[in-house]
Each structure stands twice: as C-alpha cells, then as structure tokens.
C-alpha positions in Angstrom: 69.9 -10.5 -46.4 66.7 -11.5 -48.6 66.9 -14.7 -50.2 66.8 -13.4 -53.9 69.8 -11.0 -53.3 71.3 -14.2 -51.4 70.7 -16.4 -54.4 71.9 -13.7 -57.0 75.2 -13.2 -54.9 76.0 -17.1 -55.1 75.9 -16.6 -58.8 78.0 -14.1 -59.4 80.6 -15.5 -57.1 80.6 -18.7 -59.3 80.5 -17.2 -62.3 83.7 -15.4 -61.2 85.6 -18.4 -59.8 84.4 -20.1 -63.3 86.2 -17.2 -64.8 89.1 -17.2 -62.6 89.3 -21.2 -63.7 89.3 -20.6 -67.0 91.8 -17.8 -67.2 94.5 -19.8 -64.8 93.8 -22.8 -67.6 94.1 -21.1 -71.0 95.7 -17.1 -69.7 92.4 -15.8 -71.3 89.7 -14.8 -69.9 85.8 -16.1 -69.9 84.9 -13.2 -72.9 88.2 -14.2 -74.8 87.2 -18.1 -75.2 84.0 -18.2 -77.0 83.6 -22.0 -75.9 82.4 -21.5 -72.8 79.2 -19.8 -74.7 79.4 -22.2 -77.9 80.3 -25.7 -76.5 78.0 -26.9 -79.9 79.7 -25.2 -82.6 82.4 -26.3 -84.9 85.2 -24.3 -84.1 87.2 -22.8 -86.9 91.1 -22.2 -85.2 92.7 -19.0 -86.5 96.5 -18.7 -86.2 97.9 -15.6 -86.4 101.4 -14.0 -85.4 100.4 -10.1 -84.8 99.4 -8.9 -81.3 98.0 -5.9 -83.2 95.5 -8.1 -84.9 93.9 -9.4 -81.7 91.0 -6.3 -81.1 89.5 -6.9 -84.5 89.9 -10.7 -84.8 88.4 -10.6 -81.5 85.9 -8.5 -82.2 85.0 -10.5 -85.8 84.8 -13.5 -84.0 81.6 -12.7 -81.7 80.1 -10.8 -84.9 80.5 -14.2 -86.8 79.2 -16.0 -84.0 76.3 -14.2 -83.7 75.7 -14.5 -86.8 76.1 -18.3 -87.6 74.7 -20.8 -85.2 76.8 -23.8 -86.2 80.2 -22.2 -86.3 82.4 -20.2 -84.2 86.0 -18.7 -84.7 88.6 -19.5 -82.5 91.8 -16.8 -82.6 95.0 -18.3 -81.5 97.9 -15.9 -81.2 101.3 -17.6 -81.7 105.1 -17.1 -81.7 106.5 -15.5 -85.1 109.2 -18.0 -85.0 109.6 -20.7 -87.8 105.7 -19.8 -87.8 105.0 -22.2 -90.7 107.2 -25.1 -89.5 105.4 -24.6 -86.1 101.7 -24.7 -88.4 103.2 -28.2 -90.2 104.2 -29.5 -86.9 101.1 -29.3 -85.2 98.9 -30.4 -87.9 100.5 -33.9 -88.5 101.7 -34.1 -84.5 98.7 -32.1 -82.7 94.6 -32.0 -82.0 94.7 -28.1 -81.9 96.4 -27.4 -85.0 94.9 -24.3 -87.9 92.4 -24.8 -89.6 92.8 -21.2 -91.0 96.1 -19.1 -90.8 97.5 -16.0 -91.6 100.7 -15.8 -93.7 102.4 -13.3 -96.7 102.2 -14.2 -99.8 105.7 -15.2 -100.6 105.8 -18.2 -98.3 102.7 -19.7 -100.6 104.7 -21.8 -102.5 106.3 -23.3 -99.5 102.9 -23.6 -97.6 101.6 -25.5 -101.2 104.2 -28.0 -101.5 104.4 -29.0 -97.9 100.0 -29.9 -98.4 99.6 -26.7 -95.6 97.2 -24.5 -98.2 94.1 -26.2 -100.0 92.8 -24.8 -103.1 90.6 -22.2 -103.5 87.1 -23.7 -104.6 86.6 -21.5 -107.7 83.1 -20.0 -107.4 83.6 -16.4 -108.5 84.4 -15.3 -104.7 87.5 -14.0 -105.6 86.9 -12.6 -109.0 83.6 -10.4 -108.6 85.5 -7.2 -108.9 85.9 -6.7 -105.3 90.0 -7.7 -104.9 92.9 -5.6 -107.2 94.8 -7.1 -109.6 97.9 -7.0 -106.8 95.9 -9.1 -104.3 94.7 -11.8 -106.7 98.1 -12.3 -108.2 99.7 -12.5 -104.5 97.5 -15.4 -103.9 97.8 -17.3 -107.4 100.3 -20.4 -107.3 100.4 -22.6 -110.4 97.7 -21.0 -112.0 95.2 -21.4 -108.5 94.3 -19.4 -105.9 95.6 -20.6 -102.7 94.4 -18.5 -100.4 92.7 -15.1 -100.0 94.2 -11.7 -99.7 93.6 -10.2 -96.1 95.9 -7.2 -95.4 98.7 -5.8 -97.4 101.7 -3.8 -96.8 103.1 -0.8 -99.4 104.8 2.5 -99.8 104.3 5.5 -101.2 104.6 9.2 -101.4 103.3 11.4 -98.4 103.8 15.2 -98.0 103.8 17.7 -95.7 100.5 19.5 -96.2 101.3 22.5 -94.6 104.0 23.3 -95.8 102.8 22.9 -99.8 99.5 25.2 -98.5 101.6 27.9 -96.9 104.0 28.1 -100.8 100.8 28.5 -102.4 99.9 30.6 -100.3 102.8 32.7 -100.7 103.0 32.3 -104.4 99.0 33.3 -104.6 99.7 36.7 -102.7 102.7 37.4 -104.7 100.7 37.1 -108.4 98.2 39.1 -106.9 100.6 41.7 -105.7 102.2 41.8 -109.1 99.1 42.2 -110.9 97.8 44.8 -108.4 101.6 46.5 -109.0 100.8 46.0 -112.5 97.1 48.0 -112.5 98.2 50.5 -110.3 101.2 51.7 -112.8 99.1 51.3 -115.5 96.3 53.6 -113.9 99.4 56.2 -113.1 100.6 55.7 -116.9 96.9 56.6 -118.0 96.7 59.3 -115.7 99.5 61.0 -116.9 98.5 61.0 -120.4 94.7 61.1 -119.9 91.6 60.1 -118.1 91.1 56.0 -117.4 88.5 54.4 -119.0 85.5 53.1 -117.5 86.8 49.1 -118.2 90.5 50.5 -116.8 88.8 51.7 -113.8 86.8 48.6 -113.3 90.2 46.4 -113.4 91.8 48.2 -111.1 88.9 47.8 -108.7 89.2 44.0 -109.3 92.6 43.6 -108.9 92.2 45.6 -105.4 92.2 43.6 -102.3 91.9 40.6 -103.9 91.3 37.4 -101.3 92.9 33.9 -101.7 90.5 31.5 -101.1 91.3 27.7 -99.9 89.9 26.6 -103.3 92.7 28.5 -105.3 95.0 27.1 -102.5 94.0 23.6 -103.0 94.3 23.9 -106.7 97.7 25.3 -106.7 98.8 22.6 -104.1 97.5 20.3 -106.6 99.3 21.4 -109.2 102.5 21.5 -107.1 102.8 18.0 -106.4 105.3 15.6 -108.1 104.4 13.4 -110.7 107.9 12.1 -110.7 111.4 12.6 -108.8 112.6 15.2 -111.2 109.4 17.4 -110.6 110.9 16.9 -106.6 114.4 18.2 -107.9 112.4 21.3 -109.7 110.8 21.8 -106.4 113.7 21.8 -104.4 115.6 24.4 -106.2 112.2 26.6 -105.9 111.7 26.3 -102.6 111.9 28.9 -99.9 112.1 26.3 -97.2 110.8 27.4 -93.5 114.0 27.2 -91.1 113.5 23.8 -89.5 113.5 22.1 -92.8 116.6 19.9 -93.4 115.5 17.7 -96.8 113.0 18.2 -99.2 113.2 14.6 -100.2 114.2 12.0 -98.0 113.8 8.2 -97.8 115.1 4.9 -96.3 117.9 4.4 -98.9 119.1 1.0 -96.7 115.5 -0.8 -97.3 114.6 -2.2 -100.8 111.4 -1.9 -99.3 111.3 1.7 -100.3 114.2 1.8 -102.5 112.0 -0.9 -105.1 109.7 1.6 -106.5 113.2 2.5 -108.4 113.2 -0.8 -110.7 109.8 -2.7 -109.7 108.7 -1.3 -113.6 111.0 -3.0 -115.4 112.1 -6.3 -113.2 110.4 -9.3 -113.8 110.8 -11.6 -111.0 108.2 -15.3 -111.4 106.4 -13.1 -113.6 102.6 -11.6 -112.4 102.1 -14.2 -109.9 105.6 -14.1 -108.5 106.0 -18.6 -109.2 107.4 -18.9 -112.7 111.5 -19.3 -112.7 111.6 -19.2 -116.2 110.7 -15.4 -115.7 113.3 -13.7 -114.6 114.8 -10.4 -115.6 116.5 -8.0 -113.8 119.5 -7.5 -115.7 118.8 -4.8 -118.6 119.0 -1.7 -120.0 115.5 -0.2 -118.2 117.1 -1.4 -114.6 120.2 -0.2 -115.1 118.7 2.9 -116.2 116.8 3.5 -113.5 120.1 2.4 -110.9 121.6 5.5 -112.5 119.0 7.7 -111.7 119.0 6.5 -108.3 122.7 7.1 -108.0 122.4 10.7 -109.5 120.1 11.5 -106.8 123.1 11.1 -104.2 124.2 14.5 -105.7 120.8 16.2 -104.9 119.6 14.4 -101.6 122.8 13.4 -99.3 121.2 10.8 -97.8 124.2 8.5 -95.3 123.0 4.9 -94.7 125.2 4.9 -91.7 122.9 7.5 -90.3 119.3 6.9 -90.8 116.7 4.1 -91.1 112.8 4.5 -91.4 111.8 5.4 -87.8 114.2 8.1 -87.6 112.9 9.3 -91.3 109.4 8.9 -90.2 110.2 11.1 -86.7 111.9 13.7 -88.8 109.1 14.0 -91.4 106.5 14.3 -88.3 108.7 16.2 -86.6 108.5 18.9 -90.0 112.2 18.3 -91.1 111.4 16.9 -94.3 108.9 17.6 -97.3 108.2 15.1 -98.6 109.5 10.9 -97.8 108.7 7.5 -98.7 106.7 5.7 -96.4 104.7 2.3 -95.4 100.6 2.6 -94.0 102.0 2.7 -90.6 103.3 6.0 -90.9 99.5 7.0 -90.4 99.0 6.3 -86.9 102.3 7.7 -86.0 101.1 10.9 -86.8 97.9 10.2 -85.5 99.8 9.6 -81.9 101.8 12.4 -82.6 98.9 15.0 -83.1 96.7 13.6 -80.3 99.5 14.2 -77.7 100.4 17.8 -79.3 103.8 16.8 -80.5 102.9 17.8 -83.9 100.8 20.4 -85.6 101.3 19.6 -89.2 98.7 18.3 -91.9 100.3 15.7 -94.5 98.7 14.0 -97.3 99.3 10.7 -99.0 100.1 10.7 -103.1 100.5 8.4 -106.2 104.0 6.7 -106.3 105.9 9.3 -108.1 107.7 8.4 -111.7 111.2 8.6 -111.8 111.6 11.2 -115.1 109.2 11.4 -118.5 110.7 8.3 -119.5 111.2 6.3 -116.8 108.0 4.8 -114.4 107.9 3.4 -111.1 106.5 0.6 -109.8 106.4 -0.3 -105.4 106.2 -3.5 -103.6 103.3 -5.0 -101.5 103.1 -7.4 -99.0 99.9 -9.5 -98.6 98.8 -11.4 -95.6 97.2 -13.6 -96.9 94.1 -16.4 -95.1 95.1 -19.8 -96.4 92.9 -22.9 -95.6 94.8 -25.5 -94.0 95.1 -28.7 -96.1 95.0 -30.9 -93.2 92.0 -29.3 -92.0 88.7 -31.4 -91.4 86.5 -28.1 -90.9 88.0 -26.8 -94.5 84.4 -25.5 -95.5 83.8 -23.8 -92.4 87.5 -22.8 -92.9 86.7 -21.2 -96.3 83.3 -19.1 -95.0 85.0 -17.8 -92.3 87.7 -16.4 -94.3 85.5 -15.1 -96.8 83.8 -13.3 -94.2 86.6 -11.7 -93.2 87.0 -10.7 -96.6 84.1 -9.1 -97.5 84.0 -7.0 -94.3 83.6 -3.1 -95.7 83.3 -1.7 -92.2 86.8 -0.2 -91.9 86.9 -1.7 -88.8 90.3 -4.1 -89.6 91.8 -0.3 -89.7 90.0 1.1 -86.4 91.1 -1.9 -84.1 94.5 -2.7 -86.0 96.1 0.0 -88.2 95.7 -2.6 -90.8 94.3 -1.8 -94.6 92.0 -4.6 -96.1 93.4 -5.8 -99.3 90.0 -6.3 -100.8 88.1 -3.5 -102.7 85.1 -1.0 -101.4 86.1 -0.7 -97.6 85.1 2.2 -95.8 87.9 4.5 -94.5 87.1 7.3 -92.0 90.3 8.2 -93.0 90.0 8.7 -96.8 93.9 9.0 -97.5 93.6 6.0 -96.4 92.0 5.2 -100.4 95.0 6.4 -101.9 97.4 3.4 -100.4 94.6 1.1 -101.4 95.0 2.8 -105.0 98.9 2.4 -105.1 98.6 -1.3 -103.7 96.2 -2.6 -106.8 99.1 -1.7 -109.0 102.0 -2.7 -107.0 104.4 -5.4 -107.7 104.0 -8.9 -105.2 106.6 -10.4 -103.3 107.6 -13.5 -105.5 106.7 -16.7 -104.1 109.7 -18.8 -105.3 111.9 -20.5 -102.6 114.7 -19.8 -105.1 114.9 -16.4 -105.1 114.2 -15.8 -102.0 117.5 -14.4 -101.0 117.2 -11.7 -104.2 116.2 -9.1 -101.7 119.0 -9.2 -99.7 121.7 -9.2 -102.6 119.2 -6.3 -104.1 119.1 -4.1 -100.9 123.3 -4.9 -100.1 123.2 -3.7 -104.1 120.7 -0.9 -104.0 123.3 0.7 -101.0 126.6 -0.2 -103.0 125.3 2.0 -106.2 124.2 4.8 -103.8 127.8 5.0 -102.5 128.9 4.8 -105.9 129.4 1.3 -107.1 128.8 0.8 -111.0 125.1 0.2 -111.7 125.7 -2.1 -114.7 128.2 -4.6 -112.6 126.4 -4.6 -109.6 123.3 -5.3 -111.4 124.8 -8.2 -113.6 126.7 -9.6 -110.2 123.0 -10.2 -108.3 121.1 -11.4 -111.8 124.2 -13.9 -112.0 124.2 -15.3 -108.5 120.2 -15.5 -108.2 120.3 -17.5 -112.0 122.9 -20.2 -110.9 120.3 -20.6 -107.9 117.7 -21.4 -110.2 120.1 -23.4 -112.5 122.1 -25.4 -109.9 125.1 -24.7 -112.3 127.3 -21.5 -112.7 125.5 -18.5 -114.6 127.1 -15.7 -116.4 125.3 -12.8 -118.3 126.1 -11.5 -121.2 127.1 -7.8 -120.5 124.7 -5.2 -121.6 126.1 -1.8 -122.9 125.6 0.8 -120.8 123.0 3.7 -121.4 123.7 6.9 -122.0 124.8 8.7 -118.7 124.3 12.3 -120.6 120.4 11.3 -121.9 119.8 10.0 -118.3 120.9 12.8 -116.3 119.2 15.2 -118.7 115.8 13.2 -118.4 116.3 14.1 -114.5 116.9 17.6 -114.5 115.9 18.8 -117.4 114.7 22.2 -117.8 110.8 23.4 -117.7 111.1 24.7 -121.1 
C-alpha cells in the first residue's frame, strides 16, 4: 500500500474511534456535539422537551455557528416531566444547567417568581412590527417581556375543498341550465308569435354551451364559506352531501381547546397579558349567551363525547367523512402523510375562525412556546442573541424540519394556508399566566361537556366563576345570579332565515 493511502487510512480510522468515543460518552454523535469543532466558543445550552424540535434546532445551531465565531448553541433534549422543576434544580444544584429554554406561556409567571426568566432588555426587538399582538401579550408579565415568542399552537376552521368545488360546480351548471331552459323557451315563445330579434338571437347564442371556469368556481366557493356557525347550519340543510359523508360540522366537543372559540370573546381571564387577578370575568350575560348557542347546536350536530376525540375527528375529516371540523396546525401534516401514501385524494383549505351568529363573535386560544433567558445564567447576552436569532428566522424552515409555525411575523411558508393560522393566532386569546387559575380549564372543559349534555348554561357557568374566585380570594365566593337571556332571541340569531 503507498504511504499516503497508508497515512490517510490511519486517519480515518481515528477519526472514527474518536466518534465512536464520543457517542458511547454523551449517545450523540461527533456531528451532533458541536464541541468537538468549537472547543473556544461560549456555549449557549438550549433546553427543550420536543423530539420534533431536534432537525431544526439542529440544524440552527451549525447556521449560528457559522455565523458567529465566539458563540455556539448547544441543544439539550430533556424529559417533559416536572420540566421546570427539573430547569430550577439544575441551575442552583448543577454546571450544565439552561442558559436558554423553551416553555408555554402560562408557566411564565411561575418561571418569574422562582428567578428562572430574566427580563427582556427593552431595545425595540420585540416591538418592530415583526411579532402579533397574541405573541407579545403571551410573553408580558407585570408589565415586561419575559421572554420571546417562538412557536404557537391554535385552532381554527378547515374545509374540505373538494367537496365545496364540486357544489359549486353543480350549482354553476344548474344556473346555466336554467338560463339556457330560460332562452330556449323564450326563442320558442318568439317563434310562435314572430321572428327573434337580432339581440334575442345573439342571447341565445350566449347562453349556449356555456363553460364554467375555475375562476367562477373559486368565486362561488368563496362565497360559500361560513362566516359564522349559523351560515354552517344554512349549509347543512342545502347540502346534497356525497354518500360517504356523515357530518357537515364536526369538532372535539370534550377539549376546551376547540370548544374556547365559543366564549374566548367575551371572558376575561388576567386580562390581555393573562397576570392580572383582579380581571376576571367569565360569569355574564355574553358567556352564557354563547353556552346556549353551543348547547342548541346538540340539536343540529349530534356529536357523543363518549365516542370521539380529535384524532378520530381529524381521521374522519381526511378520511372525507366530514365537511368541515375544528382543528390545531398539526392537522396539516396529517394530510400531508395521508396524501403522499395515497390514502387520501381530497384538497382542504384552512379559514378565519367562524362567528357564532350576527351577534355573537368568536374568539380561539393559542399556546406560545416561548424562549426565556435563564435568570441564573452567566452567558445571559449570548442567551438573548441566540434567541433572537431564532426569532427572526423567515426561512420557513422551523415548519420544514418540525411542523412547527413561528410565532413572529413575515415567515415564509411554502405552504401558504399555512398564513391563514398565523392570521387567526395574532388575534387569539393567550393561555393566562396566573398560578391561580390554573385549574379553570379543567372545570371549563368538565363544564363545556355538562352544557352539551344538557346541563343549565347559567348554573354551570356561575358554579366554575364561583370556585375559580374563592381560589383567588382564599375565602368562599358567591355570584350574584345573572338573569338569563332570552332563549327565543338566541335560537332565532342561530337559525334565522336568509331573508
């Protein structure tokens, strides 16, 4: 063997036992711990809890690298379980503790009081335009910022394409076959009594053989879709439903999740940034007008709790069982996967939230994750750059690698109904960030499933304000009881007539 092909051998077989040292040390492997390139740099240590986050942190990391000579990001993937307890532990007990982690919003207030998430440094970073009102408010505690908005979380409407196209469609062909009827027995009535005229001739020629084009189709799809659930209940008793259909409307009714969009309008809970306990309202005549309407629905959409939750939803919408549902961001790589093995040949769209009548407005939750600087960091700067970097990345990538939607402003989607959950996420309401109430959306979503088997809106309602204010209090609560709306206006608002 010649002596350079000797030489190069011997260094590949090192560099592989160097690799097989370091995996059998850490269980990664010599391209997953950027310290064996960057022994120099400060290293920035990135907790996070999501497996699915690992391709693009990874991949953020080397860009970062490459691009700053000093520092270098370290992602650390760890157990879910008592996540923050684990992040306190290690930073008063450990060497390797956060400097940076990944948490939602509503555990800021508990990350803040336990000295685990430094204050923003308020240079105009995070209010340049480029973050919704949502995100910002998600990350405000006490009038600060706290951390920065990474990745959110919301529902909203999405429809089966398709199946809208193929009733326009059909409702296209059958004006034109009308009007065609229509000019054809007018040319018979003129013939009978005398010769067309030269502008009855030219009609009928029109009117003959007339072609839908996917511009009047998209156009009367548009005009077709819901602007709130009542405009659902006219479509529904309109539609001439394809055999395999079994709802028009169907949605997670155990989940508060999907079921908030109902009240999120007219609760108040911490106020805008989700911290102030001397703002809460959830008890009043708005809410328990909306409860109503969400018990009516019962009547049109026989929905059984005991029989469905989301993934089964979500498999029946793909599966074209249902027209339209309510649905999280994750529902878009479902039917990716669905498509790209051939198990479904639909097209769907994402929409606006829909309102619930004329009167009545909607409002859905979000979830942000949010990057908070570690207070007990010593790298805090570096901390603070590397977040923001992750936060001003437009390249759609944080999608690409992890089916994740960046909560800032401007990114580029390949996907652009991807743009439309950004759009419904500016507006949405925050989890709340007070320890207090923490339990409220358990006693909202064991209420939420009482009034859709018929339990009283206005008791129910008055039950969980009363047992979430002697939280806050520390002594016994009891609401004065608000009159109940008119059941007759309510139900007329929901199905009233076109005319």
């Amino acid at each position: 063997m010649k002596l350079r092909v000797r030489i190069i051998s011997i260094i590949l077989v090192a560099l592989a036992l160097a690799g097989t040292y370091v995996y059998a040390r850490s269980d990664r492997s010599i391209f997953e711990d950027y310290s064996f390139f960057s022994r120099n740099k400060t290293t920035v240590r990135l907790w996070y809890t999501d497996d699915s986050l690992t391709p693009y942190l990874q991949s953020k990391a080397v860009a970062y690298s490459e691009s700053n000579s000093k520092v270098r990001i370290e992602p650390v993937l760890v157990s879910g379980l008592e996540y923050l307890e684990a992040v306190g532990k290690a930073s008063v007990n450990e060497d390797n503790f956060p400097d940076l982690y990944i948490i939602t919003n509503d555990s800021l207030e508990k990350a803040y009081l336990a000295g685990l998430a430094k204050d923003i440094e308020d240079d105009g970073f995070l209010l340049k335009g480029d973050f919704p009102a949502a995100a910002l408010n998600s990350v405000t505690y006490n009038n600060k910022k706290v951390a920065y908005p990474f990745y959110f979380e919301t529902s909203t409407l999405i429809y089966n394409k398709t199946y809208l196209e193929n009733m326009a469609t059909e409702n296209l062909q059958s004006e034109i076959d009308i009007e065609e009827g229509e000019a054809a027995q007018a040319e018979i009535d003129s013939s009978e009594n005398s010769e067309p005229s030269e502008d009855e001739e030219v009609l009928a020629e029109d009117n003959s053989g007339a072609e839908i084009t996917q511009g009047m189709i998209d156009e009367a799809v548009a005009e077709s879709l819901p602007l709130n659930i009542s405009d659902i209940l006219k479509f529904a008793e309109n539609y001439n439903a394809p055999e395999q259909v079994e709802a028009v409307f169907e949605w997670d009714v155990t989940d508060i999740f999907y079921n908030y969009f109902f009240v999120g309008n007219y609760m108040n809970v911490g106020g805008d940034f989700g911290d102030d306990l001397e703002q809460f309202d959830i008890y009043n005549t708005d809410t328990i007008s909306c409860m109503k309407i969400y018990q009516q629905l019962n009547q049109f959409f026989a929905i059984d709790p005991k029989q469905i939750d989301y993934d089964t939803i979500v498999q029946d919408f793909i599966d074209g069982k249902v027209v339209f549902t309510i649905a999280t961001t994750d529902i878009m790589k479902k039917i990716e996967d669905a498509k790209a093995s051939g198990e479904c040949n639909f097209e769907f769209e994402v929409a606006d939230m829909p309102g619930l009548t004329d009167d009545f407005g909607s409002r859905t939750m979000s979830v942000t994750e949010c990057l908070v600087v570690n207070g007990y960091s010593e790298n805090a700067e570096d901390a603070e750059d590397v977040a923001r970097f992750l936060c001003s990345d437009n390249s759609g990538d944080i999608y690409k690698l992890s089916n994740k939607l960046a909560a800032h402003d401007g990114v580029n989607y390949e996907d652009k109904r991807l743009n439309t959950f950004a759009s419904v996420y500016a507006d949405s309401v925050p989890m709340p960030k007070t320890i207090e109430t923490s339990n409220l959306w358990m006693e909202l979503e064991i209420a939420f499933t009482n009034i859709w088997n018929g339990a009283d809106c206005n008791s129910t309602l008055k039950a969980v304000s009363e047992s979430i204010k002697t939280q806050i209090t520390g002594t016994e609560y009891t609401e004065t009881t608000i009159p109940d709306p008119d059941d007759e206006a309510i139900t007329a608002g929901l199905v009233e007539d076109d005319d």
